[in-house]
C-alpha positions as CSV (number, residue, x, y, z in Angstrom):
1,X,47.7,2.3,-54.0
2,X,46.1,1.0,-50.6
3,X,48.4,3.6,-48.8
4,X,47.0,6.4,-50.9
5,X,43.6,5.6,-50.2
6,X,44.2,5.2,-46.6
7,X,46.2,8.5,-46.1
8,X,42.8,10.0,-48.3
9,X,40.6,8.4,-45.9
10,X,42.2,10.0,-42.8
11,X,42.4,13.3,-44.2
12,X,38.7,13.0,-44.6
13,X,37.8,12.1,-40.8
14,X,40.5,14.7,-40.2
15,X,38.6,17.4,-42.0
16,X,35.5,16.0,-40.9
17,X,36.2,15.6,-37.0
18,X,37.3,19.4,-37.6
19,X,34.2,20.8,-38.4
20,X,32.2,18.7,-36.0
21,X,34.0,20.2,-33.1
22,X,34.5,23.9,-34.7
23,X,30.4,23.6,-34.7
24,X,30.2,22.0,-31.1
25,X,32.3,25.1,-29.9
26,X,30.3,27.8,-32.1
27,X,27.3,26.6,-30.5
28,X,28.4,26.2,-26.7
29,X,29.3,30.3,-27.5
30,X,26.6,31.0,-28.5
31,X,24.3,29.5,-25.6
32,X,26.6,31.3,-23.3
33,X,26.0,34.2,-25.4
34,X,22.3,34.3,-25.3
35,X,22.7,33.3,-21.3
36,X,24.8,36.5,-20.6
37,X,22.8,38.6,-22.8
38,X,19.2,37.4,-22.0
39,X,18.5,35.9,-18.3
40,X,15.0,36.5,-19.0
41,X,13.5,36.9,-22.1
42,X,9.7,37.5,-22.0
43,X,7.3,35.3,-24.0
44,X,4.3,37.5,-24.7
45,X,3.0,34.8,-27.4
46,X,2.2,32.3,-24.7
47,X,0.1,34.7,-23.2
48,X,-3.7,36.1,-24.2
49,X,-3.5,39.6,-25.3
50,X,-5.7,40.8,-22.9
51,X,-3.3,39.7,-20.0
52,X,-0.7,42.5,-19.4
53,X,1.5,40.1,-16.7
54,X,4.6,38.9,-18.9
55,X,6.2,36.1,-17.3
56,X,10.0,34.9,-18.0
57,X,10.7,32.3,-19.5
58,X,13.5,31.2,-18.0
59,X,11.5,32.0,-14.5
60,X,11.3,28.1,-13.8
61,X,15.0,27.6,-14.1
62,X,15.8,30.5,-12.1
63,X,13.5,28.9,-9.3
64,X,15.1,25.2,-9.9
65,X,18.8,26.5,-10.2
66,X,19.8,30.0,-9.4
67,X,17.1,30.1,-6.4
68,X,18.3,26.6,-5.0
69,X,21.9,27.5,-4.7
70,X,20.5,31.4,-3.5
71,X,18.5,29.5,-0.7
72,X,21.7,26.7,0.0
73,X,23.8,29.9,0.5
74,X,26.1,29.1,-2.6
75,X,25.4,32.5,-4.4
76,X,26.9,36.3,-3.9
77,X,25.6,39.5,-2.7
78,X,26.9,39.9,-6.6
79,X,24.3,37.6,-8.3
80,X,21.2,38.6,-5.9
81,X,21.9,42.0,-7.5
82,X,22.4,41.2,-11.1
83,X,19.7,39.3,-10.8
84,X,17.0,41.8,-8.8
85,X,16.2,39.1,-6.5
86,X,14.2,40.6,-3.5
87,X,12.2,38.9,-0.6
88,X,8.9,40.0,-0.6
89,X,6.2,39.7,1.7
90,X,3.7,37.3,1.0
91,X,1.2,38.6,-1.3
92,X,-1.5,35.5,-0.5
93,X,-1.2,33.6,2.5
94,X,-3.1,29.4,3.1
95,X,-4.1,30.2,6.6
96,X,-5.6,26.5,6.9
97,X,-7.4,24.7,7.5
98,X,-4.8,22.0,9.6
99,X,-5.1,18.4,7.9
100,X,-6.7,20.0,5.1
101,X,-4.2,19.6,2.6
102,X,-2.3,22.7,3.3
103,X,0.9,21.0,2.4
104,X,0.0,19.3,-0.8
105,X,-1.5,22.7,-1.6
106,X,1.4,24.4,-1.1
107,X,3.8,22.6,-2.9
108,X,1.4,22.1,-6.2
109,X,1.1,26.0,-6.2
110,X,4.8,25.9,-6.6
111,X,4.7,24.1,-9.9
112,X,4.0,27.7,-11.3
113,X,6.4,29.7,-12.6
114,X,5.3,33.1,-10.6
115,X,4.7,31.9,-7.3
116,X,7.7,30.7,-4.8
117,X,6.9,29.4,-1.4
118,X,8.3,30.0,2.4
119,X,9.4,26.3,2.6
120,X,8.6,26.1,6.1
121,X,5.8,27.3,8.4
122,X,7.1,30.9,9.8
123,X,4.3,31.3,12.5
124,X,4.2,34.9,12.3
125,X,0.6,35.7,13.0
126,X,0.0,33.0,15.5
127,X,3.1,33.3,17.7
128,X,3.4,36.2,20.2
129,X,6.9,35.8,20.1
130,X,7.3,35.6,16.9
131,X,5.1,38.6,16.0
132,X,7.1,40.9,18.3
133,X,9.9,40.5,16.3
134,X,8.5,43.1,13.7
135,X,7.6,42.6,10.2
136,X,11.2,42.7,8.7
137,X,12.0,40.0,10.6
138,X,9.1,38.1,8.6
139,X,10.5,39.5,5.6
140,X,13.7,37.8,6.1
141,X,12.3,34.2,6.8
142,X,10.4,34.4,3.1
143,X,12.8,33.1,0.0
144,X,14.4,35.0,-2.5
145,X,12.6,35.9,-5.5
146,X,11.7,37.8,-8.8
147,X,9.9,40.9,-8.9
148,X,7.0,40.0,-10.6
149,X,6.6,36.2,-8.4
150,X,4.3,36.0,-5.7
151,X,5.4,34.3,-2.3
152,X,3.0,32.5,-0.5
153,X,3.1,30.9,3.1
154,X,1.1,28.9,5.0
155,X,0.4,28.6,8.6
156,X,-2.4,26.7,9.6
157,X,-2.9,27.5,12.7
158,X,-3.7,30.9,11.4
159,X,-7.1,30.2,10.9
160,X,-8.3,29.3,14.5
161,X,-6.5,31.8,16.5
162,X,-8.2,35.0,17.2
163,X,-5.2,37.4,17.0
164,X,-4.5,36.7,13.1
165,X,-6.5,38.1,11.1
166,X,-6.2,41.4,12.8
167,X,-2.5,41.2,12.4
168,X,-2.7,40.0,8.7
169,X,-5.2,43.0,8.4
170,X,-2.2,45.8,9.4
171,X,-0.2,44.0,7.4
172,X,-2.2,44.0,3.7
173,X,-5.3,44.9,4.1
174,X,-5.5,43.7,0.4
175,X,-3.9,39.8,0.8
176,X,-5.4,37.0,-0.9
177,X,-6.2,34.3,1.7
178,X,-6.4,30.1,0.7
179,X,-8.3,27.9,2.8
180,X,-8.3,23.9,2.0
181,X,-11.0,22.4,3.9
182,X,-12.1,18.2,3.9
183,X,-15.3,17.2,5.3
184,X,-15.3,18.4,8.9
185,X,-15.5,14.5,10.5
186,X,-13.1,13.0,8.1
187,X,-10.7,15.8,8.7
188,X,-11.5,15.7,12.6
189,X,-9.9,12.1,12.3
190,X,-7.1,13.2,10.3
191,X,-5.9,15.6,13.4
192,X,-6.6,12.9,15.9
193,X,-4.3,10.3,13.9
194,X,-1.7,13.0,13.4
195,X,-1.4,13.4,17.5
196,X,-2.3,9.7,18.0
197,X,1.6,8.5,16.0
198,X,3.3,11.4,17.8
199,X,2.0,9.7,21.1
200,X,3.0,6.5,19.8
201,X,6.3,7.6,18.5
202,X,7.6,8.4,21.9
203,X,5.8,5.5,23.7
204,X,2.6,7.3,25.2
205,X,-0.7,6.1,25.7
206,X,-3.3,8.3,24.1
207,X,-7.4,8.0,24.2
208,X,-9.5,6.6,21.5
209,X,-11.1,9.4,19.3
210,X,-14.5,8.0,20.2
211,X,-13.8,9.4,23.9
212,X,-12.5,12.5,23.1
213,X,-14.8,13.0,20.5
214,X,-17.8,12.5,22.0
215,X,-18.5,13.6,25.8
216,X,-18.7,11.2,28.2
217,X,-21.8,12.7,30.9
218,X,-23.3,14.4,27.7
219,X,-23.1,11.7,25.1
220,X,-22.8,14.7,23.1
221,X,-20.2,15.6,20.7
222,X,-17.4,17.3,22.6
223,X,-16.7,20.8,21.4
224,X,-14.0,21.5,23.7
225,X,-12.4,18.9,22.1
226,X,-9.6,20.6,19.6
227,X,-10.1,18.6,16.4
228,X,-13.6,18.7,16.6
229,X,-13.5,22.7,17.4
230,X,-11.3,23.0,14.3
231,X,-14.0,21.6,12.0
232,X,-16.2,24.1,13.1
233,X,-15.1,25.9,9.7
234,X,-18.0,28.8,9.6
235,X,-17.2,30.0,12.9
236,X,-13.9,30.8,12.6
237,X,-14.4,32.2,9.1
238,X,-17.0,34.7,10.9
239,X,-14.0,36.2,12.5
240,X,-12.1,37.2,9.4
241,X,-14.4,38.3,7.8
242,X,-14.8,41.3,10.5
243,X,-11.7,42.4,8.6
244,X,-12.0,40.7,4.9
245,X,-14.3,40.7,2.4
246,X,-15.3,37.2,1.4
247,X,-14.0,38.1,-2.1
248,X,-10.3,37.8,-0.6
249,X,-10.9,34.1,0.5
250,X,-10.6,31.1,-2.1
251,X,-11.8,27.8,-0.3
252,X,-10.7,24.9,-2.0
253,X,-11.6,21.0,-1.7
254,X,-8.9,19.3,0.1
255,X,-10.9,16.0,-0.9
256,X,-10.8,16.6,-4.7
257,X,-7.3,17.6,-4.3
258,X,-6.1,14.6,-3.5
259,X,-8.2,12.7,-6.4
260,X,-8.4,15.5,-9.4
261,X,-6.1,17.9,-8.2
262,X,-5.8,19.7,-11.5
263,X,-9.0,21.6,-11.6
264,X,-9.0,22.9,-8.2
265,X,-5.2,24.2,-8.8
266,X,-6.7,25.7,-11.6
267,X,-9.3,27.8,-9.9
268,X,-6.4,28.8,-7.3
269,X,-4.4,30.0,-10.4
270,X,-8.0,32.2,-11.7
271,X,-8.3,33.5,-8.1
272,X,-4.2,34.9,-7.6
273,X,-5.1,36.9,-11.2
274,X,-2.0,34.1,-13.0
275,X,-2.1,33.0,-16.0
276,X,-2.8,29.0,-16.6
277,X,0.6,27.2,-16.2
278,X,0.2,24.1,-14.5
279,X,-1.0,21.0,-16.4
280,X,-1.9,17.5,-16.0
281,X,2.0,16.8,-17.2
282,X,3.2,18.4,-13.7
283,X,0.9,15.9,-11.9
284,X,0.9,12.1,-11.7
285,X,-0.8,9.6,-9.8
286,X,1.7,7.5,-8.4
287,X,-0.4,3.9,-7.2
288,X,2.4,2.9,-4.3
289,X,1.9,6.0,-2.3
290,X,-2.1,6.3,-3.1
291,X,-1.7,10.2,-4.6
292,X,-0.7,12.6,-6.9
293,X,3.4,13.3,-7.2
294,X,4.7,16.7,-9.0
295,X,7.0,17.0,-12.1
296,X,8.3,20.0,-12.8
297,X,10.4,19.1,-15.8
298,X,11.8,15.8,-16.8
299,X,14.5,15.8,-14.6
300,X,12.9,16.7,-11.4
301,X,10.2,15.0,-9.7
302,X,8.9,15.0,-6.3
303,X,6.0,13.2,-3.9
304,X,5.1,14.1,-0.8
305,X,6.4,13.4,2.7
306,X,5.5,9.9,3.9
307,X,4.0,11.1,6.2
308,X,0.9,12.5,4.6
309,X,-1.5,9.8,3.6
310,X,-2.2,8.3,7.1
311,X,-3.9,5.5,7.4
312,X,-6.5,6.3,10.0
313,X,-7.9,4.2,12.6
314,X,-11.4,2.5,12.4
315,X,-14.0,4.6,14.2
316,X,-17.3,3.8,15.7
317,X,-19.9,4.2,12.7
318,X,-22.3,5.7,15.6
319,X,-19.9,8.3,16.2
320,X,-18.9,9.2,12.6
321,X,-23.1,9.7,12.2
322,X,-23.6,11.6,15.2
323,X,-20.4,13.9,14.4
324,X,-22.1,14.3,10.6
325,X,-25.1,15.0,12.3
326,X,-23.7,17.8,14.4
327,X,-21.3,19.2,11.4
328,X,-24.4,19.4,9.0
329,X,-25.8,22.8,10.2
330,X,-22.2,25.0,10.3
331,X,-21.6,23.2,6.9
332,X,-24.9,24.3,5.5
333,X,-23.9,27.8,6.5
334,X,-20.3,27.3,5.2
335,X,-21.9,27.1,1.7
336,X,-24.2,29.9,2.3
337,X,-21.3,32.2,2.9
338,X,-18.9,31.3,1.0
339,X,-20.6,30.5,-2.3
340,X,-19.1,27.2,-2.4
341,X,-21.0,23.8,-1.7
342,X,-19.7,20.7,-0.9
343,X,-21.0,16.7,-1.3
344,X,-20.4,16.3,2.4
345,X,-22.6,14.1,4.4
């Protein structure tokens, strides 16, 4: 009697185990089905009616997967074509502002599904070199992408030399152009601290900020002095708009970026025409590092270099006034133009 109702028992588990894996296998089909049959399937739902951009929804993994190995070499002529993957000129460009936030802004704009970023600074505009090289070698330095994504790169030095926005201008007279900006003194400091561990890394002596900052037979602030110049943000904005319209510049607050980065990634996402995509669940404050880190899906997260987040040194509070002092009227102006207006000292 036992030995009937054990050879019953495994009959059972036999019949069982069969359907469990005759299901495992119907499904695993059937995803590889819907993989081969639909790479991108188009989610009009997620979208308001009146918008008539249709992004994929598989447009993230493509950029975490098929991109990644595209970008690492691992993928064919074969799958580029099959997949209409094309590198595109930039269609919005962060000329700067240096220690702005560029990076961080960057990277955060990435989180999107439609926009994929040159990874590093190409130096196009800026460079002489570079620039003589032609335009399809510029192409070739941008990443592989979808049709309908939008690459962006950013340069900062862009924004203070005098040949670029010409050149841009040749270009795409149309481009969409970021600038992240901090308050002029505190991103002066920023620049100096920046040069200040390069010195220090290779065991050089470098002057205080106070005596580069400030001339020395003047008691003045020095505006021959780079960082300083660079903080100067109207005047160099004067000089692109010879050849833009201030409606092709979005300036954002590299301050609130690092504390609320959300809403200001929000208004970069209103200005580029995309529809809403990053949340506060793609951002998280991590407390070691002092800022926000990315998630792009529960797998992969990411922070920034260590680098960014210097500690800077302490400066004279005489000089941090007097350089406030000289900042205030190009900031006042900065607003004016710009339409933008800033709790700056």
């Amino acid at each position: 009697m036992l030995f009937k109702q054990q050879a019953l028992l495994r009959q059972k588990l036999f019949v069982l185990g069969s359907l469990v894996i005759g299901s495992v296998l119907y499904l695993v089909a059937r995803v590889g089905t819907l993989d081969r049959l639909q790479p991108i399937c188009p989610i009009e739902s997620r979208f308001h009616p009146s918008e008539p951009e249709q992004i994929p929804l598989r447009t993230l993994q493509f950029k975490r997967g098929l991109l990644h190995e595209l970008r690492k070499g691992n993928a064919s002529k074969e799958q580029i074509r099959l997949h209409n993957l094309v590198q595109q000129l930039p269609r919005a460009i962060i000329i700067g502002v240096r220690k702005g936030g560029t990076r961080a802004l960057l990277e955060m704009l990435n989180l999107h599904p439609a926009v994929v970023k040159a990874s590093q600074e190409i130096h196009f505009f800026d460079n002489d070199k570079n620039y003589a090289r032609g335009i399809d070698w510029y192409r070739g330095k941008m990443p592989l992408s979808l049709p309908h994504q939008i690459t962006i790169e950013k340069s900062p030095a862009y924004f203070i030399t005098e040949e670029v926005p010409e050149r841009i201008f040749k270009m795409n007279s149309s481009i969409k152009l970021l600038i992240i900006v901090r308050e002029p003194t505190t991103r002066a400091v920023s620049d100096y601290t920046q040069v200040l561990e390069g010195k220090e890394r290779k065991n050089k002596t470098y002057h205080k900020f106070e005596n580069l900052a400030i001339d020395a037979n003047t008691c003045e602030v020095n505006t021959k002095y780079k960082a300083v110049r660079t903080s100067i943000y109207t005047k160099h904005l004067e000089r692109w708009l010879k050849y833009f319209p201030v409606e092709q510049f979005h300036i954002v607050d590299g301050d609130r970026l690092i504390t609320d980065p959300l809403p200001e990634l929000q208004l970069v996402e209103r200005f580029l025409n995309l529809p809403s995509r990053i949340s506060q669940y793609n951002l998280y404050f991590n407390a070691t590092r002092g800022f926000y880190c990315l998630r792009f899906n529960i797998i992969f997260n990411k922070c920034l270099a260590g680098s960014k987040g210097r500690i800077h040194p302490e400066v004279d509070p005489s000089v941090v006034t007097k350089l406030q002092k000289f900042f205030h009227p190009f900031n006042q102006k900065f607003y004016q133009v710009t339409g933008r207006t800033f709790n700056w000292q």
